[in-house]
PDB file of N, H, CA, C and O in Angstrom:
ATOM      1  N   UNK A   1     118.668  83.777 152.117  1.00  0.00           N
ATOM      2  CA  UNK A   1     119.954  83.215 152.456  1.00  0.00           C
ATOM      3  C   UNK A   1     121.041  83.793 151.536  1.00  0.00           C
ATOM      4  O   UNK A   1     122.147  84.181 151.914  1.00  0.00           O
ATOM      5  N   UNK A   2     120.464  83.800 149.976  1.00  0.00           N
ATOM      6  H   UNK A   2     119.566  83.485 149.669  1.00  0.00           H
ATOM      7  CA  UNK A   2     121.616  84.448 149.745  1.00  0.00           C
ATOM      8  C   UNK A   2     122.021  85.653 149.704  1.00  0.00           C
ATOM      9  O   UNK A   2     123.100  85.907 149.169  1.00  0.00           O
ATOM     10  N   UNK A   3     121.216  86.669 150.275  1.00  0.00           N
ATOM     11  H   UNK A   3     120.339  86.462 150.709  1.00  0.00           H
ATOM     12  CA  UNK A   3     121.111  88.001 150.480  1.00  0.00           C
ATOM     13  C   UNK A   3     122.321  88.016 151.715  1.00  0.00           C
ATOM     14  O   UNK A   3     123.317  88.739 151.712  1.00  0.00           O
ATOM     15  N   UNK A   4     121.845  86.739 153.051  1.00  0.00           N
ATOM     16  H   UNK A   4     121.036  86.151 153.055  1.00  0.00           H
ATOM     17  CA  UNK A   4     123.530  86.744 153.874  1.00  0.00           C
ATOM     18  C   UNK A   4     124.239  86.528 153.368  1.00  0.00           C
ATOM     19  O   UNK A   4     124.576  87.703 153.512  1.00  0.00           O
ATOM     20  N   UNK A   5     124.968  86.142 152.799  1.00  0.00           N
ATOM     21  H   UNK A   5     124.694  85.187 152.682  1.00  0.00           H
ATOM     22  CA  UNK A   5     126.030  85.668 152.034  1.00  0.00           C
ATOM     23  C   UNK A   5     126.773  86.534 151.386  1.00  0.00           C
ATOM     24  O   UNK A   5     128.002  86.603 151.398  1.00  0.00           O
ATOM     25  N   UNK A   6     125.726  87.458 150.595  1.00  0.00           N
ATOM     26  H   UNK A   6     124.727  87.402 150.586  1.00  0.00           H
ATOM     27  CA  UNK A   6     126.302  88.357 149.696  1.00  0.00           C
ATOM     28  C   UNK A   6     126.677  89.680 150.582  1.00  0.00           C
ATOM     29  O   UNK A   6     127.511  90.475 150.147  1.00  0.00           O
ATOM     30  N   UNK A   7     125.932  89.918 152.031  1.00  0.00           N
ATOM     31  H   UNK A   7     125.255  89.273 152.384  1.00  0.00           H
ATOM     32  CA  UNK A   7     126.106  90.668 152.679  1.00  0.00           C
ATOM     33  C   UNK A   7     127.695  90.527 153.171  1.00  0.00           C
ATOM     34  O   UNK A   7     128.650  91.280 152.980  1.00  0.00           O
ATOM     35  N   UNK A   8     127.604  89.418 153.791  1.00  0.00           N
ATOM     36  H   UNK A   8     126.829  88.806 153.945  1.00  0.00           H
ATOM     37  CA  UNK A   8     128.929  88.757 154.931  1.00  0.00           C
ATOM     38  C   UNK A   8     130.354  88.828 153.714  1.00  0.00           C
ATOM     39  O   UNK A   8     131.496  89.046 154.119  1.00  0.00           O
ATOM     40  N   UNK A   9     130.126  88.668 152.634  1.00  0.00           N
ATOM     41  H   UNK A   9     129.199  88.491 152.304  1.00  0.00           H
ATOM     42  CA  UNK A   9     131.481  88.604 151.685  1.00  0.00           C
ATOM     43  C   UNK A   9     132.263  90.256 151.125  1.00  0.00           C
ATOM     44  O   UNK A   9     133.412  90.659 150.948  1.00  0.00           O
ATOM     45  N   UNK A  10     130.769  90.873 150.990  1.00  0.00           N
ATOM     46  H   UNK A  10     129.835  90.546 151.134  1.00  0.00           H
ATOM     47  CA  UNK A  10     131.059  92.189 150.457  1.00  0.00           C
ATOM     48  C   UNK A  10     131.736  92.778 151.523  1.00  0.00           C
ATOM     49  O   UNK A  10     132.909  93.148 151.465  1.00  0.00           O
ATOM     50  N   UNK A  11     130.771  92.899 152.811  1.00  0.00           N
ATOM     51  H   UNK A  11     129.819  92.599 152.858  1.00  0.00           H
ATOM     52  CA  UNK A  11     131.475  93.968 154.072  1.00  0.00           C
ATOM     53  C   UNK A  11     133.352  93.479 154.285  1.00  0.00           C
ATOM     54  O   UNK A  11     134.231  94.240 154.692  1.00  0.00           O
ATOM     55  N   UNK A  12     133.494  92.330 153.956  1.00  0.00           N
ATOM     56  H   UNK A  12     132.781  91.712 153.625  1.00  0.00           H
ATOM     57  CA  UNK A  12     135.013  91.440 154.125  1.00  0.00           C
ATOM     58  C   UNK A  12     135.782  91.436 153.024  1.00  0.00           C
ATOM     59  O   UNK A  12     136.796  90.762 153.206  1.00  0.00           O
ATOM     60  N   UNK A  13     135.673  92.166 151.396  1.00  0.00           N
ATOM     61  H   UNK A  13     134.849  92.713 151.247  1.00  0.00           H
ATOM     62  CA  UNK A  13     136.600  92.381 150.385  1.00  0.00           C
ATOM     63  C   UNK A  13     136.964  93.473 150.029  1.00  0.00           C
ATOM     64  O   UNK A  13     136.136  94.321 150.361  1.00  0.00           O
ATOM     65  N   UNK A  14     137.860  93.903 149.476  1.00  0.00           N
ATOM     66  H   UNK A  14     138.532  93.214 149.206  1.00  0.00           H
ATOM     67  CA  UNK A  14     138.140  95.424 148.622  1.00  0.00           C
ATOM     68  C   UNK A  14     137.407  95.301 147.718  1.00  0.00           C
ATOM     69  O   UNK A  14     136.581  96.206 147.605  1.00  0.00           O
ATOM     70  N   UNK A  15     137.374  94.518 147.002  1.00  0.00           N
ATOM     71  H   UNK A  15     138.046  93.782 147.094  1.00  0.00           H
ATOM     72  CA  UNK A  15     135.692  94.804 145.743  1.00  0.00           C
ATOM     73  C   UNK A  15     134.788  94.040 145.859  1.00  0.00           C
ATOM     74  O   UNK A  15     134.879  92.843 145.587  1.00  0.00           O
ATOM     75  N   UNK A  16     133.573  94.709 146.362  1.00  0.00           N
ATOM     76  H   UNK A  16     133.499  95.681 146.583  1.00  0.00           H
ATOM     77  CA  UNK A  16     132.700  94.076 146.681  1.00  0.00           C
ATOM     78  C   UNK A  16     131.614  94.349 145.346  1.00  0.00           C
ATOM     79  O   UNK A  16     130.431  94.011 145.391  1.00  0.00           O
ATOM     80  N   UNK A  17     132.184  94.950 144.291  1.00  0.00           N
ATOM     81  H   UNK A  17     133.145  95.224 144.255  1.00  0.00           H
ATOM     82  CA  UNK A  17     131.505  95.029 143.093  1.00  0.00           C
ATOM     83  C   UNK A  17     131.804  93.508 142.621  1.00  0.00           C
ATOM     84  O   UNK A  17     130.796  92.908 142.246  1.00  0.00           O
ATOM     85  N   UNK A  18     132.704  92.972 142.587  1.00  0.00           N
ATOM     86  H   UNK A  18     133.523  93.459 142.891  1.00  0.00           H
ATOM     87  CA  UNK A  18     133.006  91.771 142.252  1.00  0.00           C
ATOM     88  C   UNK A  18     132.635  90.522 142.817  1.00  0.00           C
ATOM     89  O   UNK A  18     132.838  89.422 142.303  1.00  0.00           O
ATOM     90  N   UNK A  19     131.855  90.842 144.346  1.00  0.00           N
ATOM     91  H   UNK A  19     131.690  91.735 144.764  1.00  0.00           H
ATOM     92  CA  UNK A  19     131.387  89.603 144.631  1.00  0.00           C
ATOM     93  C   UNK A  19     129.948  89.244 144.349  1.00  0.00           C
ATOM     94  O   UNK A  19     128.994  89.955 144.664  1.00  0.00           O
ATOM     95  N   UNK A  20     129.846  87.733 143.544  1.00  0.00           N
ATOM     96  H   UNK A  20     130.621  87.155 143.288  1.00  0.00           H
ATOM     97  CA  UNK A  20     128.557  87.045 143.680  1.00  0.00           C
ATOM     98  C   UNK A  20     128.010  85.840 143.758  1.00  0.00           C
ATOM     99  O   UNK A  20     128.825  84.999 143.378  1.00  0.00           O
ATOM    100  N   UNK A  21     126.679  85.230 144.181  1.00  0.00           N
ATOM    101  H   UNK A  21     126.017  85.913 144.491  1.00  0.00           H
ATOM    102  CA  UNK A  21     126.767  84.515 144.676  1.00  0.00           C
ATOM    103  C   UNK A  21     125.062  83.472 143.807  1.00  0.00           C
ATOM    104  O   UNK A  21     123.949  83.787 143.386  1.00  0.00           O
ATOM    105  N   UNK A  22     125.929  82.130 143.973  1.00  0.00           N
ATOM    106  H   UNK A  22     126.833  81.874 144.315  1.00  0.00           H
ATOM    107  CA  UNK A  22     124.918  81.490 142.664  1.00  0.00           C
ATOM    108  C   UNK A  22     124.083  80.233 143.808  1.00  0.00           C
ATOM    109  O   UNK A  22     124.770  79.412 144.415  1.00  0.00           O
ATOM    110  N   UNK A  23     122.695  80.275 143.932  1.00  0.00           N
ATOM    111  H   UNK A  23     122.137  80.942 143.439  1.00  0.00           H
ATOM    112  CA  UNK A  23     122.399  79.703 144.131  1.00  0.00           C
ATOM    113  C   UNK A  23     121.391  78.745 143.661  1.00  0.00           C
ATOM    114  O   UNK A  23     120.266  79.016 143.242  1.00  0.00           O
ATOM    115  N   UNK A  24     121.981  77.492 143.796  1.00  0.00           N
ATOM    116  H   UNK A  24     122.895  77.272 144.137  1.00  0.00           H
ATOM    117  CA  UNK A  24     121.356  75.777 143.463  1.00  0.00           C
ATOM    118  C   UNK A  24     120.740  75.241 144.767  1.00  0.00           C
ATOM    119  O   UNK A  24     121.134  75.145 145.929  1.00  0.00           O
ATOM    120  N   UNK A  25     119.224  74.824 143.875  1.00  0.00           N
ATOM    121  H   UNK A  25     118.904  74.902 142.931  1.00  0.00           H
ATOM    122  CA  UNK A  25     118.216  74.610 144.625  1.00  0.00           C
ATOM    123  C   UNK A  25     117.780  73.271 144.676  1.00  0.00           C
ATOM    124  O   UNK A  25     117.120  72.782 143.759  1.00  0.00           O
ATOM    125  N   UNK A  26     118.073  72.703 145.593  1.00  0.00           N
ATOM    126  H   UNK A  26     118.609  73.100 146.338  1.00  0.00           H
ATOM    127  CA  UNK A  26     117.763  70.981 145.281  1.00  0.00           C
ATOM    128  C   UNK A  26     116.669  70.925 145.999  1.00  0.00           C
ATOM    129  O   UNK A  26     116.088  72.009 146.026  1.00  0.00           O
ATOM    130  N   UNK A  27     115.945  69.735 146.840  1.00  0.00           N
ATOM    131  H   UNK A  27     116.418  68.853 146.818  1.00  0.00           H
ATOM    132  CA  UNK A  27     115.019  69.469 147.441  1.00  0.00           C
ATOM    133  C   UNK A  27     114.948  69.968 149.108  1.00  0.00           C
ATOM    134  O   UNK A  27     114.383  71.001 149.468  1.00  0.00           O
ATOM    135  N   UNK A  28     115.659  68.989 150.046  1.00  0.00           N
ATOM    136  H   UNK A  28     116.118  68.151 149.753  1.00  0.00           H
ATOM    137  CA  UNK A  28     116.122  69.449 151.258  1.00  0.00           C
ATOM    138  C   UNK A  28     117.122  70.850 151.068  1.00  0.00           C
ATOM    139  O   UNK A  28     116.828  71.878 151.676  1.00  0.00           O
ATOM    140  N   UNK A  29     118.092  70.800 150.345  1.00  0.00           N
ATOM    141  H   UNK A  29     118.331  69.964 149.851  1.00  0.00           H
ATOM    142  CA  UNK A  29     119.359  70.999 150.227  1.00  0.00           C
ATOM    143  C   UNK A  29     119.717  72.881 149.540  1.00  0.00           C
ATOM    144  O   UNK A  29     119.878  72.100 148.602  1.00  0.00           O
ATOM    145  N   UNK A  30     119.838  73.589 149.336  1.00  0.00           N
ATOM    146  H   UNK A  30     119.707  74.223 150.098  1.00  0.00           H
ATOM    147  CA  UNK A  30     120.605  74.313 148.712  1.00  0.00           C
ATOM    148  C   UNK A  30     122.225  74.511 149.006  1.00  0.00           C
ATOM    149  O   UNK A  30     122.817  74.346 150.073  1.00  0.00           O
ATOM    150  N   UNK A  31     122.802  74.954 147.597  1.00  0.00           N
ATOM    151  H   UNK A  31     122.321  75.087 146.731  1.00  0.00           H
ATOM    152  CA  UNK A  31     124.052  75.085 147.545  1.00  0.00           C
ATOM    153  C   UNK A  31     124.310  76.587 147.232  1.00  0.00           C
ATOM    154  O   UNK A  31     123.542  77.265 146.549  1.00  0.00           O
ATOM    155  N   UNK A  32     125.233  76.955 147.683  1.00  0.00           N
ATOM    156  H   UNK A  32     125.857  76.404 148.238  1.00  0.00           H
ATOM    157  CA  UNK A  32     125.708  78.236 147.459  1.00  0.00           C
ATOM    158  C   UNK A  32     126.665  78.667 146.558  1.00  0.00           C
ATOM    159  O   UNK A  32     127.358  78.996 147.521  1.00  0.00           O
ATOM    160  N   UNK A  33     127.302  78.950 145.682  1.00  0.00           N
ATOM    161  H   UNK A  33     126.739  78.682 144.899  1.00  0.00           H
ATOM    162  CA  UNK A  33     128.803  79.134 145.685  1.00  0.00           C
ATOM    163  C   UNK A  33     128.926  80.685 145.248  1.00  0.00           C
ATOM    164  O   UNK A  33     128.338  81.516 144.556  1.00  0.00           O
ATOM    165  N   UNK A  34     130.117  80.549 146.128  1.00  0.00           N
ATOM    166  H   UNK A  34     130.595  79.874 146.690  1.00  0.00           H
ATOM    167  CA  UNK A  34     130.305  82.218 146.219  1.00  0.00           C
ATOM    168  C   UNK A  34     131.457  82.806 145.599  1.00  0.00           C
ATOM    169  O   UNK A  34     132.479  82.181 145.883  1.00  0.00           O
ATOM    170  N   UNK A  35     131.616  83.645 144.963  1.00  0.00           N
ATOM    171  H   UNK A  35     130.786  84.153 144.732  1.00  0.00           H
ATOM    172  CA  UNK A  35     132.828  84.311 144.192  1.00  0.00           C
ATOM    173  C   UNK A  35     133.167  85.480 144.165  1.00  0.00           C
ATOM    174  O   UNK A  35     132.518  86.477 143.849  1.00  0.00           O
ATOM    175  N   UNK A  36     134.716  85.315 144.666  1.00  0.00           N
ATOM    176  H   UNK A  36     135.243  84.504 144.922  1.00  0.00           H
ATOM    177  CA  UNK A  36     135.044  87.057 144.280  1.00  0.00           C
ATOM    178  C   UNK A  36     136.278  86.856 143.368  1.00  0.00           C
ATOM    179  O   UNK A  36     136.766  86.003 142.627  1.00  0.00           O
ATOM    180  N   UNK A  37     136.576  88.423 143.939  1.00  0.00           N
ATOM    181  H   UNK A  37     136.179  89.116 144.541  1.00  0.00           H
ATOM    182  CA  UNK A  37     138.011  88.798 142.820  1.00  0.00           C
ATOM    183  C   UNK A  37     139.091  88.155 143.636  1.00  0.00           C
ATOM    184  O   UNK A  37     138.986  88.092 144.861  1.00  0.00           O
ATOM    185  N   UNK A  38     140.418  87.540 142.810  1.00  0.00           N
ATOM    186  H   UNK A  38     140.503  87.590 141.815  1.00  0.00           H
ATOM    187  CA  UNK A  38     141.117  86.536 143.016  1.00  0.00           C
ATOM    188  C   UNK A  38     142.078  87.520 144.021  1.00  0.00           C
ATOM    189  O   UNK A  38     142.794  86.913 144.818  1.00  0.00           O
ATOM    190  N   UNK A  39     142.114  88.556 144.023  1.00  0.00           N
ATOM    191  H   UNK A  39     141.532  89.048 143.376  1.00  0.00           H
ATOM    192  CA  UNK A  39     142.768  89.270 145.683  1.00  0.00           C
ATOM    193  C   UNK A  39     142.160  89.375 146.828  1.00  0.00           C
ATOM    194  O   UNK A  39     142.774  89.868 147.774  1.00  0.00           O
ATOM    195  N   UNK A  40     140.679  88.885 146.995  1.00  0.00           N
ATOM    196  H   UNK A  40     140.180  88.484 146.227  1.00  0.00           H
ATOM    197  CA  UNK A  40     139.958  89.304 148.056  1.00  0.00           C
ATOM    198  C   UNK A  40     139.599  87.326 148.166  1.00  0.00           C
ATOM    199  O   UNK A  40     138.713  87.076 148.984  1.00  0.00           O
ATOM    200  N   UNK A  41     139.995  86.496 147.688  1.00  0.00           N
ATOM    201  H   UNK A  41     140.715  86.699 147.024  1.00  0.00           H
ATOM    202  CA  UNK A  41     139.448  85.121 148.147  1.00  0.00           C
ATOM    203  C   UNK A  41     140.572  84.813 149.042  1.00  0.00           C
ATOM    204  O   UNK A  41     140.335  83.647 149.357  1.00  0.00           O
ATOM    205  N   UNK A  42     141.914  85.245 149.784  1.00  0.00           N
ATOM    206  H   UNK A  42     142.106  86.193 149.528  1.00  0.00           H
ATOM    207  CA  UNK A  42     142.445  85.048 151.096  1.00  0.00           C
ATOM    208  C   UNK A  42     141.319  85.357 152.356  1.00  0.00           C
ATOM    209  O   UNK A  42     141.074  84.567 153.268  1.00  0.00           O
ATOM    210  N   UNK A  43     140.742  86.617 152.183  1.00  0.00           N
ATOM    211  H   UNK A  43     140.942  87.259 151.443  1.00  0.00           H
ATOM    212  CA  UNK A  43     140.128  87.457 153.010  1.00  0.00           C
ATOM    213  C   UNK A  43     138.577  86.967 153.464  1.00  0.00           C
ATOM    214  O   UNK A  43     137.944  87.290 154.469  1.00  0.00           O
ATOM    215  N   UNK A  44     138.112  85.869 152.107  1.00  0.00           N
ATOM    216  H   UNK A  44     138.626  85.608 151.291  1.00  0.00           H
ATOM    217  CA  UNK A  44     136.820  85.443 152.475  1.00  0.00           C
ATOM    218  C   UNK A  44     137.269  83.911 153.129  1.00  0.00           C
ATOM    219  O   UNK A  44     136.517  83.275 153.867  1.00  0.00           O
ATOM    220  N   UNK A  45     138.119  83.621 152.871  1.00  0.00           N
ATOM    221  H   UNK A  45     138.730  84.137 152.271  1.00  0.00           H
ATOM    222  CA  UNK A  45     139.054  82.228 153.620  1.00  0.00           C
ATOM    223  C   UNK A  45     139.365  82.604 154.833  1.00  0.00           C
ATOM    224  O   UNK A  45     138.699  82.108 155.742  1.00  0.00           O
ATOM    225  N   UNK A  46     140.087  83.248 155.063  1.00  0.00           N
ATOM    226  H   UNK A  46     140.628  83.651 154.325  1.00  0.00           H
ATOM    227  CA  UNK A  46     140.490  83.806 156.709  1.00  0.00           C
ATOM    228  C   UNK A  46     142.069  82.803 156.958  1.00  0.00           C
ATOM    229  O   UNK A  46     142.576  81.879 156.323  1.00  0.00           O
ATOM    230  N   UNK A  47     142.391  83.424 157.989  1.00  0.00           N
ATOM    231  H   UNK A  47     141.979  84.175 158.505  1.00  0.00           H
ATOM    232  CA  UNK A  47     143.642  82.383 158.660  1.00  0.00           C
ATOM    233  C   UNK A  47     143.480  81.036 159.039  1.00  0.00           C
ATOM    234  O   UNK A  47     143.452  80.879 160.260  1.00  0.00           O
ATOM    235  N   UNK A  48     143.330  79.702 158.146  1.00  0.00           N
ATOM    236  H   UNK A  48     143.353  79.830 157.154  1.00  0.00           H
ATOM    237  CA  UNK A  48     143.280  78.261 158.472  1.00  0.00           C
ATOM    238  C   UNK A  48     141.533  78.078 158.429  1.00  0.00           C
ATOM    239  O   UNK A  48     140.792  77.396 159.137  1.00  0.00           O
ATOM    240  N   UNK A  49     141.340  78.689 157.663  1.00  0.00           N
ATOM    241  H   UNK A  49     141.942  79.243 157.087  1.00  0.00           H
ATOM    242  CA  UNK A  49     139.785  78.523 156.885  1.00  0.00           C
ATOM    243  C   UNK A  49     138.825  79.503 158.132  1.00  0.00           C
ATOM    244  O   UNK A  49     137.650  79.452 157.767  1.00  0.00           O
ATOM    245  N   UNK A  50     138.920  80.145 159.128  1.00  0.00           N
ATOM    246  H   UNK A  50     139.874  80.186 159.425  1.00  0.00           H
ATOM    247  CA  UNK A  50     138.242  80.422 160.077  1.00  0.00           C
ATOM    248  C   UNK A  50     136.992  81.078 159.583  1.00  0.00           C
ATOM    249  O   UNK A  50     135.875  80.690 159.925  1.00  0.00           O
ATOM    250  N   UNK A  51     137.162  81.880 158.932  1.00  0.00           N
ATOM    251  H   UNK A  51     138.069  82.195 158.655  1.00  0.00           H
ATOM    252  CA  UNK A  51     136.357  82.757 158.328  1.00  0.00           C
ATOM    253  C   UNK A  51     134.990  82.207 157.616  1.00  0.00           C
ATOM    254  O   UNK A  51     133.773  82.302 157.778  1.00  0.00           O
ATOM    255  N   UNK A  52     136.120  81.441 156.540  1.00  0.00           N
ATOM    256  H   UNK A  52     137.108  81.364 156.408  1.00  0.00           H
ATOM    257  CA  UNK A  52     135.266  80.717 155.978  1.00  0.00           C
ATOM    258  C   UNK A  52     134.178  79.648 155.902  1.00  0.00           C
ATOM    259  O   UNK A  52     133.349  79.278 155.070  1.00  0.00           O
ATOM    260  N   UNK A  53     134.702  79.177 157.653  1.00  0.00           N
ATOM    261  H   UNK A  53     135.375  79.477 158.329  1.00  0.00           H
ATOM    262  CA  UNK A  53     133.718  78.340 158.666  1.00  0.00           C
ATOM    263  C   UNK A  53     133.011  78.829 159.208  1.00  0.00           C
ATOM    264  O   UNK A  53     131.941  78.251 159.395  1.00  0.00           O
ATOM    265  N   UNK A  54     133.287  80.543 159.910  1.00  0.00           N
ATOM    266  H   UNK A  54     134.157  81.012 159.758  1.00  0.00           H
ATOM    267  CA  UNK A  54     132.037  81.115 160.153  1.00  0.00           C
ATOM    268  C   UNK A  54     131.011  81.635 159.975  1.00  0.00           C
ATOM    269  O   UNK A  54     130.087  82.046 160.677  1.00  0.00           O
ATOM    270  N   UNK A  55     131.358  81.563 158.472  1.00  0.00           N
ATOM    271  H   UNK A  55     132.109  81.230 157.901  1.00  0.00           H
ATOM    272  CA  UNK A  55     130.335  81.914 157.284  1.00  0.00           C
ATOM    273  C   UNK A  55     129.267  80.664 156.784  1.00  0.00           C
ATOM    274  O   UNK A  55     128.056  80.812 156.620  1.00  0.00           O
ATOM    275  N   UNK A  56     129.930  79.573 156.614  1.00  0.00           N
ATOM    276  H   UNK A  56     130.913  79.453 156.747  1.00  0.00           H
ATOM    277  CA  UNK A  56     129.384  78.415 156.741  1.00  0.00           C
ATOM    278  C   UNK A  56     128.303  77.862 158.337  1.00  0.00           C
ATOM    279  O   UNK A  56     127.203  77.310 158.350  1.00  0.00           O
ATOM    280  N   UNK A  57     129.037  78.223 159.299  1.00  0.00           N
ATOM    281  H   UNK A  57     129.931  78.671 159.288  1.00  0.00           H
ATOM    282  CA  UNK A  57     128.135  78.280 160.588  1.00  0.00           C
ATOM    283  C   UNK A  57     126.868  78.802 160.555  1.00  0.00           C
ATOM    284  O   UNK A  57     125.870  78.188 160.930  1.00  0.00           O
ATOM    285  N   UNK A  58     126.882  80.271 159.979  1.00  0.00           N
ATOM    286  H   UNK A  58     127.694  80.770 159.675  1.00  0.00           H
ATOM    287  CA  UNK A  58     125.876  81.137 159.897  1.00  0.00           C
ATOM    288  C   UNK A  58     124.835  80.877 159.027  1.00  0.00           C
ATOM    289  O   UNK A  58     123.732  80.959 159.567  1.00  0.00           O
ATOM    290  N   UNK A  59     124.830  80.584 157.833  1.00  0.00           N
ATOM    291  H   UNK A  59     125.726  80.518 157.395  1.00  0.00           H
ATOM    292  CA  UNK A  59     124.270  80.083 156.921  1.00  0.00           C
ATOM    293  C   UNK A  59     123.657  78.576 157.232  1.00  0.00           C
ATOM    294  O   UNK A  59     122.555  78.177 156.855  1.00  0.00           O
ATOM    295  N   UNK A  60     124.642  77.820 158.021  1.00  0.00           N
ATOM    296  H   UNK A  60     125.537  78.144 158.327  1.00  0.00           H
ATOM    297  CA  UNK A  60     123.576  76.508 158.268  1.00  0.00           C
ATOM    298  C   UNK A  60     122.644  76.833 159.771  1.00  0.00           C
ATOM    299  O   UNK A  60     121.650  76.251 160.204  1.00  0.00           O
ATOM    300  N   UNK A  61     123.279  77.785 160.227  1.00  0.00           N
ATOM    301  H   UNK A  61     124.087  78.258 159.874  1.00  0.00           H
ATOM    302  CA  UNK A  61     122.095  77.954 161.298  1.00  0.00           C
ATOM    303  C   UNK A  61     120.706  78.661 161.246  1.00  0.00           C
ATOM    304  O   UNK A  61     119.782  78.300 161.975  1.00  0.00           O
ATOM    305  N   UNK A  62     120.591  79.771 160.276  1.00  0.00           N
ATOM    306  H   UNK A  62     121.342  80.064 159.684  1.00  0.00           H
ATOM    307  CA  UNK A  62     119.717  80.523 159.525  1.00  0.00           C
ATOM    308  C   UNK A  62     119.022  79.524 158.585  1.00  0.00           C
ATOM    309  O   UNK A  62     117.812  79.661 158.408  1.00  0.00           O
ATOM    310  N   UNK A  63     119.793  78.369 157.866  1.00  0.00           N
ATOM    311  H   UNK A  63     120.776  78.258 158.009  1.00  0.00           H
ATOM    312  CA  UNK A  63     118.838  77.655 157.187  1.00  0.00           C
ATOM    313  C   UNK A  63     118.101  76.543 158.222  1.00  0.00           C
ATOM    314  O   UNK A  63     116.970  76.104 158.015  1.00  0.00           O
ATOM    315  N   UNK A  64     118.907  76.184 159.325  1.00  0.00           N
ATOM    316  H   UNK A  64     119.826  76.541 159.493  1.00  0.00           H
ATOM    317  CA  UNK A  64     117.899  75.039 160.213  1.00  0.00           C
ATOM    318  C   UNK A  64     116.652  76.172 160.978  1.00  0.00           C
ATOM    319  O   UNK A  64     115.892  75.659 161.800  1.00  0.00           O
ATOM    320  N   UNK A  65     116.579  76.902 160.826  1.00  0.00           N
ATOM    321  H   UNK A  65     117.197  77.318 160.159  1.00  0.00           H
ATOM    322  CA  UNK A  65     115.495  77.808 161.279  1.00  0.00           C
ATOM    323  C   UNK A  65     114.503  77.926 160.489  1.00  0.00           C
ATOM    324  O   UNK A  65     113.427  78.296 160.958  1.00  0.00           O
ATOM    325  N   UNK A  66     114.641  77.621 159.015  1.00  0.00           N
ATOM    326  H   UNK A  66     115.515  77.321 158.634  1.00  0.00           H
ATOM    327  CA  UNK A  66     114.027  77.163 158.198  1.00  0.00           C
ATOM    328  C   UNK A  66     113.558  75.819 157.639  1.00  0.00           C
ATOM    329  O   UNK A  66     112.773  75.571 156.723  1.00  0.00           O
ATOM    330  N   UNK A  67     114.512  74.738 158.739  1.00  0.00           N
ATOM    331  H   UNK A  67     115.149  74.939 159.483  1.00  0.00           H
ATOM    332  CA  UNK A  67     114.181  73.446 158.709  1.00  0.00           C
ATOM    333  C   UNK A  67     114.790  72.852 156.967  1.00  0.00           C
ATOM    334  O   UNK A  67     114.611  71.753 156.442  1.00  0.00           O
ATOM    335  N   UNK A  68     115.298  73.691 156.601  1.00  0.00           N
ATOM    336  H   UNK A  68     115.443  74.584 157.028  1.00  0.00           H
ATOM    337  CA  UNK A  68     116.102  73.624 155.249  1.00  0.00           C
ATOM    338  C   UNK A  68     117.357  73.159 155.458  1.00  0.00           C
ATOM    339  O   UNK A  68     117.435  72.531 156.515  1.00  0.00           O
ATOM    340  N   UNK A  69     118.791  73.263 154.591  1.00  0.00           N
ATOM    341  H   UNK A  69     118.727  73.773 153.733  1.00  0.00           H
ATOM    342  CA  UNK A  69     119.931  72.249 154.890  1.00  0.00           C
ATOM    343  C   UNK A  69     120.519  73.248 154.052  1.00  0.00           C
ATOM    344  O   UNK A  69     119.927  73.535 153.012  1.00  0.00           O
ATOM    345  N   UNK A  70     122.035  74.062 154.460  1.00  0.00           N
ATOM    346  H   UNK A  70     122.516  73.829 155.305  1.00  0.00           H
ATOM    347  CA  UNK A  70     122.398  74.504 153.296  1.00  0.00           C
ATOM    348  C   UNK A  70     123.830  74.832 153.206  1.00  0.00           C
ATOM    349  O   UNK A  70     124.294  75.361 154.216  1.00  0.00           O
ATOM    350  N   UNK A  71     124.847  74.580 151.954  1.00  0.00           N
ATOM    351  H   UNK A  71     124.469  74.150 151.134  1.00  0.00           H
ATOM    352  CA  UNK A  71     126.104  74.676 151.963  1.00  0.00           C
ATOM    353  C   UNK A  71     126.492  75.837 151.433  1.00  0.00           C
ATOM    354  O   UNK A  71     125.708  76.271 150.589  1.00  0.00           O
ATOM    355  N   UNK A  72     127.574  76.581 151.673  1.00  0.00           N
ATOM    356  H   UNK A  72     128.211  76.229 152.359  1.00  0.00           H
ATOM    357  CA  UNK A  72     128.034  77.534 151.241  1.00  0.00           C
ATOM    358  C   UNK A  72     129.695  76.757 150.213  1.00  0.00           C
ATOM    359  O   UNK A  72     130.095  75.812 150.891  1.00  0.00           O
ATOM    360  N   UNK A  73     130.505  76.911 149.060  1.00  0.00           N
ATOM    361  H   UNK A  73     130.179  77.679 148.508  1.00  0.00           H
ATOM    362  CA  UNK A  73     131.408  76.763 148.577  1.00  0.00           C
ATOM    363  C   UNK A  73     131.986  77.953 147.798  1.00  0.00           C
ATOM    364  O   UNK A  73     131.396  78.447 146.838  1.00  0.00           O
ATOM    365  N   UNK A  74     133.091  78.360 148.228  1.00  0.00           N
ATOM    366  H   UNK A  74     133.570  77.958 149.008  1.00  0.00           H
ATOM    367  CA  UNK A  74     133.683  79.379 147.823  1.00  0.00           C
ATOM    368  C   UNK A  74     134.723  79.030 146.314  1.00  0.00           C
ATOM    369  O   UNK A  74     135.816  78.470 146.229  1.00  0.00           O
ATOM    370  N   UNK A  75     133.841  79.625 145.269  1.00  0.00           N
ATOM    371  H   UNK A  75     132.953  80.080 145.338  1.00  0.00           H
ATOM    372  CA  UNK A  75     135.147  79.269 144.243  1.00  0.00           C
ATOM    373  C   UNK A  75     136.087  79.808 143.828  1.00  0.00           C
ATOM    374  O   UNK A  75     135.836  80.930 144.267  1.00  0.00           O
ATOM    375  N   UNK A  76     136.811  79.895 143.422  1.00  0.00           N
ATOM    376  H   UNK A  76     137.015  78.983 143.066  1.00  0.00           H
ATOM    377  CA  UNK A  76     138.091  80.481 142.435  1.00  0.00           C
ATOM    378  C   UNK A  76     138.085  80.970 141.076  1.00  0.00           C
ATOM    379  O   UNK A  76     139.133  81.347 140.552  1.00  0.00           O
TER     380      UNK A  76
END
């Protein structure tokens, strides 16, 4: 999972040397949070979060295939 993640953010920033991604492992649950460089976090947001929901879409649908549960949070 977090191999998507890190895929879906890099192909979508100007530095994709700068993006990475930390993942927390709870029981049901993992958390994601993802980080880039503070010029490329418009670009992983999108226009009125779109982007950033379809990234979230993807990731919880790949994890219910795994019968797993999982959030993506983009930080700053």
């Amino acid at each position: 999972m977090k191999d998507l993640i890190e895929y879906i953010a890099k192909s979508l920033v100007d530095n994709p040397d700068r993006v990475s991604v930390v993942e927390i492992q709870g029981e049901k649950t993992a958390i994601y949070e993802l980080r880039v460089h503070p010029e490329d976090l418009g670009k992983v947001i999108g226009k009125q979060g779109r982007t950033a929901r379809a990234i979230r879409t993807l990731v919880s649908s790949a994890a219910t295939r795994q019968n797993r549960r999982a959030m993506v949070e983009i930080m700053e």
